[in-house]
C-alpha positions as CSV (number, residue, x, y, z in Angstrom):
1,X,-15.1,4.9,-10.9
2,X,-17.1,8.4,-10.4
3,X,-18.1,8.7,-6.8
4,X,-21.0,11.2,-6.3
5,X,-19.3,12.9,-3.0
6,X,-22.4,16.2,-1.6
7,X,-20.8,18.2,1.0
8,X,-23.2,19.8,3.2
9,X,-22.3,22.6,5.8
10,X,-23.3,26.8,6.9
11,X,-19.5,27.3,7.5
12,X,-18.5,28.7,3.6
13,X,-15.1,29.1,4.6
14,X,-14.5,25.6,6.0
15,X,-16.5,24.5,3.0
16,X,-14.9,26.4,0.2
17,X,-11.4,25.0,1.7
18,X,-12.7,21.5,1.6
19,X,-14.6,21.4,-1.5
20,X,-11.3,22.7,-3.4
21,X,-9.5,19.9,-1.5
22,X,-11.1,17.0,-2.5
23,X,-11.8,18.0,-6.0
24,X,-8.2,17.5,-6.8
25,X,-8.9,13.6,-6.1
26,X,-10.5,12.5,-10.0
27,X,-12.6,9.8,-8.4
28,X,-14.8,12.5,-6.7
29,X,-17.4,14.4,-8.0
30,X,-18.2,16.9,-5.3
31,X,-21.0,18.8,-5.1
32,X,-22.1,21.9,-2.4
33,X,-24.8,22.5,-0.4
34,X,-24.9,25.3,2.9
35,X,-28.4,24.7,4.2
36,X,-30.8,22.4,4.8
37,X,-33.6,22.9,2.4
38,X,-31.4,22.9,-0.7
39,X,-29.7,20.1,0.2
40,X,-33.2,18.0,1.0
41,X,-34.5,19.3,-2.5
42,X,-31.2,17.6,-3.6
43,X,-31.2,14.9,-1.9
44,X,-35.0,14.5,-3.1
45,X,-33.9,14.0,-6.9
46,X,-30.4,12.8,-7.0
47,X,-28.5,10.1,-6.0
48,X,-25.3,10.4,-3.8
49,X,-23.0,8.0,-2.9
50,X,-21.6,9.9,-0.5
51,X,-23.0,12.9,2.1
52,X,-20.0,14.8,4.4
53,X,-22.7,16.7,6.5
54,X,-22.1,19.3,9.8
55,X,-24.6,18.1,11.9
56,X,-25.6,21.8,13.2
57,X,-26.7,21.9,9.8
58,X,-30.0,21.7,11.0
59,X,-31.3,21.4,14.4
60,X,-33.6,18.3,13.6
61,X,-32.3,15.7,12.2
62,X,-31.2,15.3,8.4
63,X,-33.1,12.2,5.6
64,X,-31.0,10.4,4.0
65,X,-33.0,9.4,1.1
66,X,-31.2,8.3,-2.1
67,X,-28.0,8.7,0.2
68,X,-25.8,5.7,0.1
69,X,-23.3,6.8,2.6
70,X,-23.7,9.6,5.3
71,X,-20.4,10.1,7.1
72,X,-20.9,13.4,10.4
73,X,-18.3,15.8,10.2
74,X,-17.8,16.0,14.0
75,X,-16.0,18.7,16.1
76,X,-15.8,19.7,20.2
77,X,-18.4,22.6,18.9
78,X,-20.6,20.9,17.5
79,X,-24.2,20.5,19.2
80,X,-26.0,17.9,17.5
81,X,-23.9,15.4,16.8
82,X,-26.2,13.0,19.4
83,X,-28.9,13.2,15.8
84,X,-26.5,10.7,14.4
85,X,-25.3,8.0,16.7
86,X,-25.6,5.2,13.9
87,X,-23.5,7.1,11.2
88,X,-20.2,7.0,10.0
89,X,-18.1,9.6,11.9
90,X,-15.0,11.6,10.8
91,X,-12.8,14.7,12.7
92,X,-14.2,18.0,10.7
93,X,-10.9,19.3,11.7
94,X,-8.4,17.2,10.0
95,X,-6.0,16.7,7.1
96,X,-8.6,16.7,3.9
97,X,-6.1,13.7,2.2
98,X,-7.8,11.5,5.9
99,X,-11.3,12.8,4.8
100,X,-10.8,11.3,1.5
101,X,-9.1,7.3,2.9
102,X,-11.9,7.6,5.2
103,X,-14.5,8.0,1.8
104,X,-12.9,5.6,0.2
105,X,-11.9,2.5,2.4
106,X,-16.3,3.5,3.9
107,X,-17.3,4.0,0.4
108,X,-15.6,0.7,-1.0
109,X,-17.1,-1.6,1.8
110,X,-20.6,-0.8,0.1
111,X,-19.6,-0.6,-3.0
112,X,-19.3,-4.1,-4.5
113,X,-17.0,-5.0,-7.2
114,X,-16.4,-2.9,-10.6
115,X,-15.8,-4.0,-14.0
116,X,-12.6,-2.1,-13.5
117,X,-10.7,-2.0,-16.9
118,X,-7.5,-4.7,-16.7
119,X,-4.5,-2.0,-16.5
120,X,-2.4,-5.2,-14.9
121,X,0.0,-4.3,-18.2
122,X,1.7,-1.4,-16.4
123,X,2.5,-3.1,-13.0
124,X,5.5,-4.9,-12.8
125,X,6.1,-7.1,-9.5
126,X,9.9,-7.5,-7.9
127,X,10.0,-9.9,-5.3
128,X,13.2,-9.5,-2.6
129,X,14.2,-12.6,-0.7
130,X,17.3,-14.1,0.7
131,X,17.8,-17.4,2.5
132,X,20.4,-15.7,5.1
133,X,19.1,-14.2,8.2
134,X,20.5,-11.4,8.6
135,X,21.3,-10.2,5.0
136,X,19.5,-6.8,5.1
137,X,17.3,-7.9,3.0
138,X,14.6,-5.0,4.0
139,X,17.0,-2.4,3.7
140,X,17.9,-3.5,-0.3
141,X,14.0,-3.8,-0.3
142,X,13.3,-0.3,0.0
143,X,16.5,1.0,-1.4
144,X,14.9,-1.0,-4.5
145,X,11.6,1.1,-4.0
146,X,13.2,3.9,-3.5
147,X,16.1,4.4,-6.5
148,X,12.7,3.5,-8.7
149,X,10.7,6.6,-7.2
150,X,13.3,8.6,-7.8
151,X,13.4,7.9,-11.1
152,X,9.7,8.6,-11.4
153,X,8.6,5.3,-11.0
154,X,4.9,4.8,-8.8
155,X,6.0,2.2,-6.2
156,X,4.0,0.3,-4.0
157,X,5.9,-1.7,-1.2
158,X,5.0,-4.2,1.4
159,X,6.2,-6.9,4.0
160,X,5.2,-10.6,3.2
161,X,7.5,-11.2,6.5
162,X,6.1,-12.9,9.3
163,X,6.6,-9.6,11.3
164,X,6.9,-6.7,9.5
165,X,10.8,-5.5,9.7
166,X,10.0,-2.3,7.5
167,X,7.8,-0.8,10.4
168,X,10.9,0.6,12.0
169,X,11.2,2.8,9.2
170,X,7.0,2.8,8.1
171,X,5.1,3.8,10.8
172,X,2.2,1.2,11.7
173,X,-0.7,3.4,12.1
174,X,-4.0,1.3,11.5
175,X,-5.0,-1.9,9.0
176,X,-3.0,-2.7,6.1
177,X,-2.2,-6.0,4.4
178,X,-4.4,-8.3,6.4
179,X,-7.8,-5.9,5.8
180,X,-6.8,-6.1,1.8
181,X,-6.6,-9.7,1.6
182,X,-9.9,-9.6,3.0
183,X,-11.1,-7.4,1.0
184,X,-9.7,-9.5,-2.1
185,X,-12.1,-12.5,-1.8
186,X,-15.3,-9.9,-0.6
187,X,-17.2,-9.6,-3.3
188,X,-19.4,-7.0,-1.7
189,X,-15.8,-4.6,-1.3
190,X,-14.7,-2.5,-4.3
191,X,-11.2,-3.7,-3.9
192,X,-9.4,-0.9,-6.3
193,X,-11.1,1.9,-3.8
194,X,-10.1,-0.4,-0.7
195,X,-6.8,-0.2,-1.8
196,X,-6.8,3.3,-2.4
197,X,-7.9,4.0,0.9
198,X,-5.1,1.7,2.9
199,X,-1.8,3.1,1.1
200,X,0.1,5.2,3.4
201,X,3.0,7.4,1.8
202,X,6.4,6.3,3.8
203,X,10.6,7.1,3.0
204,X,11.3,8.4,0.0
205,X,7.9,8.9,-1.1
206,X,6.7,5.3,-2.3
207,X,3.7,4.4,-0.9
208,X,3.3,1.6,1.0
209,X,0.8,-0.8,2.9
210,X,1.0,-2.5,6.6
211,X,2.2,-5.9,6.5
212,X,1.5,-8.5,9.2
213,X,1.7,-7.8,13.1
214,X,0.9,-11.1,14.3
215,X,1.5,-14.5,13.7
216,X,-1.7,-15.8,13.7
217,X,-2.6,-13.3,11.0
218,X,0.0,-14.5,9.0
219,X,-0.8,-18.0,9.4
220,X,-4.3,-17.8,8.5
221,X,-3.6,-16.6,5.0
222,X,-3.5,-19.2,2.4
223,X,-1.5,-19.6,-0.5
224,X,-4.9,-19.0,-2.9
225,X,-5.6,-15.7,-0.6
226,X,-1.8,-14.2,-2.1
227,X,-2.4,-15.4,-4.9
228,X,-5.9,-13.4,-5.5
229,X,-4.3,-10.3,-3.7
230,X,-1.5,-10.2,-6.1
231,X,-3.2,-10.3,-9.3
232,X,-5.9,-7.6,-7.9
233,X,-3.4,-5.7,-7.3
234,X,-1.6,-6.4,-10.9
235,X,-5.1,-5.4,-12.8
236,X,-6.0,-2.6,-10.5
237,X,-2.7,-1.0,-12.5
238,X,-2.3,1.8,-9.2
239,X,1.2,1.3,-9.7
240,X,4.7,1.2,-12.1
241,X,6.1,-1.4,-9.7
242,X,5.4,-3.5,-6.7
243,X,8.3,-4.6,-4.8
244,X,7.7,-7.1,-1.9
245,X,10.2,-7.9,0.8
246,X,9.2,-11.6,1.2
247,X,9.6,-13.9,4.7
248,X,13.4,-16.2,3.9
249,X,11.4,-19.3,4.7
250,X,10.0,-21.3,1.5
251,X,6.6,-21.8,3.1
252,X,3.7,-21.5,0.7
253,X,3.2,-17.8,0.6
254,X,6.9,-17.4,-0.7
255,X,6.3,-20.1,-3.2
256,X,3.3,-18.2,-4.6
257,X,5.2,-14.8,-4.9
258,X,8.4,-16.2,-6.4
259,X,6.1,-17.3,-9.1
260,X,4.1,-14.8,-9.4
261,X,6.8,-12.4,-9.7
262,X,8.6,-10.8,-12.8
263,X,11.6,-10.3,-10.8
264,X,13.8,-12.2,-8.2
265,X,16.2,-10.1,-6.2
266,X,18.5,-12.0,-3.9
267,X,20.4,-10.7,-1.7
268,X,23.6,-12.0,-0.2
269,X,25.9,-10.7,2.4
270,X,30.0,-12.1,2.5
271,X,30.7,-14.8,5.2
272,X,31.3,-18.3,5.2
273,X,28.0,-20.0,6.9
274,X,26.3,-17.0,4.2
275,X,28.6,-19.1,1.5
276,X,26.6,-22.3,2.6
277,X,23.2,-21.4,2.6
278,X,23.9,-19.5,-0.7
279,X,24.6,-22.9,-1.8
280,X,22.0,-25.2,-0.3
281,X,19.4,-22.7,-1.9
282,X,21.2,-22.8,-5.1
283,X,20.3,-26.6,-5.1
284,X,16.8,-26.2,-4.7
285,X,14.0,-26.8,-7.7
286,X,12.5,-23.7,-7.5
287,X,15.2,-22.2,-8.4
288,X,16.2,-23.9,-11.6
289,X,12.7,-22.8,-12.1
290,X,12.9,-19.4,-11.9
291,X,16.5,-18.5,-12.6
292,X,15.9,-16.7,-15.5
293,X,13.9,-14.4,-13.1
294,X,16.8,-14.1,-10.7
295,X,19.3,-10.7,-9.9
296,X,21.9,-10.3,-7.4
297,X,22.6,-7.3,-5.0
298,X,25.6,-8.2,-2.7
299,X,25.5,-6.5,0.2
300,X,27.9,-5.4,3.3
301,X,30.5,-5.1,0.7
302,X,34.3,-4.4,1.8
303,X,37.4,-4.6,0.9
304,X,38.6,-8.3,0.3
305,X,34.8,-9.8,0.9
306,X,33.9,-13.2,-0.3
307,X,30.6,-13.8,-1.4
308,X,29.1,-17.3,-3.2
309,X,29.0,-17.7,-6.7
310,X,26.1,-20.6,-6.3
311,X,23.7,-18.5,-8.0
312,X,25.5,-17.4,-11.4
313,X,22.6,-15.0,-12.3
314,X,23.3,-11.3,-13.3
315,X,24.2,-8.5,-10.7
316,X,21.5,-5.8,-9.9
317,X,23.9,-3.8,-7.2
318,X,26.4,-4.3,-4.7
319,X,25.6,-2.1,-1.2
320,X,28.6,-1.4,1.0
321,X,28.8,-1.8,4.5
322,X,27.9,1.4,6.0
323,X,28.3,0.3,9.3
324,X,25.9,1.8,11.8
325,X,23.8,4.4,10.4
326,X,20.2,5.1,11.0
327,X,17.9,3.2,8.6
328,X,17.0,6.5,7.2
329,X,20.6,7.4,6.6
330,X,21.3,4.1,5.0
331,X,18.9,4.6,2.3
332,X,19.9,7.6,1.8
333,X,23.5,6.6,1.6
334,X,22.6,3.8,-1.2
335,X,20.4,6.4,-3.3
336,X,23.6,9.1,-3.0
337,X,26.0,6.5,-4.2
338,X,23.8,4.9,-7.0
339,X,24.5,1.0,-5.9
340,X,21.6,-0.1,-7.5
341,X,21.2,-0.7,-11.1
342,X,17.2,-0.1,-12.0
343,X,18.1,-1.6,-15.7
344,X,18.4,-4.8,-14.4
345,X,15.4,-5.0,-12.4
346,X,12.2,-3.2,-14.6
């Protein structure tokens, strides 16, 4: 999609900077204006789908025909920023990559869906679960995500956990999971430009979305809202892999991304109550029915540990204990020592 992005502003600095900026973004088709009449003669004769204006542009306020989107570029010295109280409203002063989420995630809510080509070819999806509390399952999530981006792989990761365990390492900063479900069954939202607009770059450079705060967020989500998120996301084709650190409980949601998933990481730690619930899962339909999915990443591995050999499905990695290192320092730690094996998993 080609959005039609006019920028219009008197300060050719700030607007040389900012036009240079968001032309690097391939979406964007940015066009410049620095005063009001060419911009109204514009504005007259074209369409845009989007208008980043100063408001001291002029000192009475600007039309907006044939303008689908007017967002203010507002700042402390601004004086006629009171012309506008009914439009959108972003920081003139800001990083330019929080101008452009703030066109898109605006931009897609008007939108309406696209015949977006299927690209659902390139993405493949690698779901992480364990039935053992406890198993650092989050941590062999990302260190999943993050041995793929190093190898150049595009990764998109996020939390189908009750409560998000990766926010101790991704910052929760605004919306994220529960706005693009939403999104997925609104028609009126272009739900590729939604999803462009919520992804947040975290550790080791994969990008990454918000999963759940609350419970009852969680709870309201069916199976048939998962379901539809996945496979936008599949077709949108924004990424080489999505990994997903699922919830341990088989509720519905976990059900619906075990099957829609190309790959099945479990991960075990050593013990003997780990031993039994390695083996009361291993008795369970589901996974009869997707064994041939299944991998294996061992972790808290030492000297002499004992892990169950319920499973009987190929090993993707065995992570050591590292005892107690910062989360950032135990990713690091499994990237240095190469304890996962990417061949086994795309």
């Amino acid at each position: 999609m080609n959005i039609s992005v006019a920028i219009a502003s008197s300060d050719r600095e700030y607007m040389e900077r900012l036009s240079e900026a968001l032309g690097q973004y391939e979406e964007l088709a940015i066009h410049v204006y620095t005063g009001r009449e060419t911009l109204t003669a514009a504005m007259e004769s074209n369409h845009f789908d989007v208008l980043l204006f100063d408001p001291d542009l002029s000192e009475d306020r600007l039309p907006f025909q044939h303008v689908e989107l007017p967002i203010c570029l507002y700042s402390d010295e601004a004086k006629n920023t009171g012309l506008y109280p009914e439009e959108v409203k972003t920081e003139k002063y800001q990083r330019v990559s929080n101008i452009y989420k703030q066109i898109i995630r605006e931009y897609a809510e008007r939108a309406g869906e696209a015949l977006e080509p299927d690209r659902s070819q390139k993405t493949v999806c690698i779901a992480v679960y364990s039935p053992i509390g406890g198993s650092g399952k989050t941590a062999a999530s990302l260190a999943v995500g993050s041995r793929l981006a190093k190898q150049g792989k595009s990764v998109l990761f996020f939390s189908a956990e009750q409560l998000d365990s990766s926010s101790y390492i991704n910052p929760r900063k605004e919306e994220g999971l529960v706005a693009l479900i939403e999104a997925a069954s609104d028609k009126k939202v272009n739900f590729e430009l939604k999803l462009k607009g919520l992804l947040k770059t975290g550790n080791g450079g994969i990008s990454y979305l918000e999963g759940f705060e609350r419970l009852a967020d969680f709870d309201a989500v069916t199976a048939e809202e998962m379901k539809e998120l996945l496979m936008k996301i599949r077709r949108c084709g924004l990424c080489d892999v999505l990994v997903i650190d699922m919830e341990s409980s088989l509720h519905a949601l976990s059900r619906t991304i075990l099957e829609f998933a190309d790959k099945i990481v479990i991960v075990e730690r050593p013990g003997e109550l780990s031993g039994v619930k390695m083996e009361l899962f291993a008795k369970q339909a589901l996974v009869n029915e997707y064994k041939k999915k299944m991998v294996l990443i061992r972790n808290f591995a030492e000297s002499g540990s004992r892990y169950s050999n319920a499973l009987s499905v190929p090993e993707a990695g065995t992570i050591h204990n590292y005892g107690n290192l910062t989360f950032s320092a135990l990713l690091n730690a499994i990237e240095a020592n190469g304890e996962i094996r990417t061949e086994k998993l795309v």
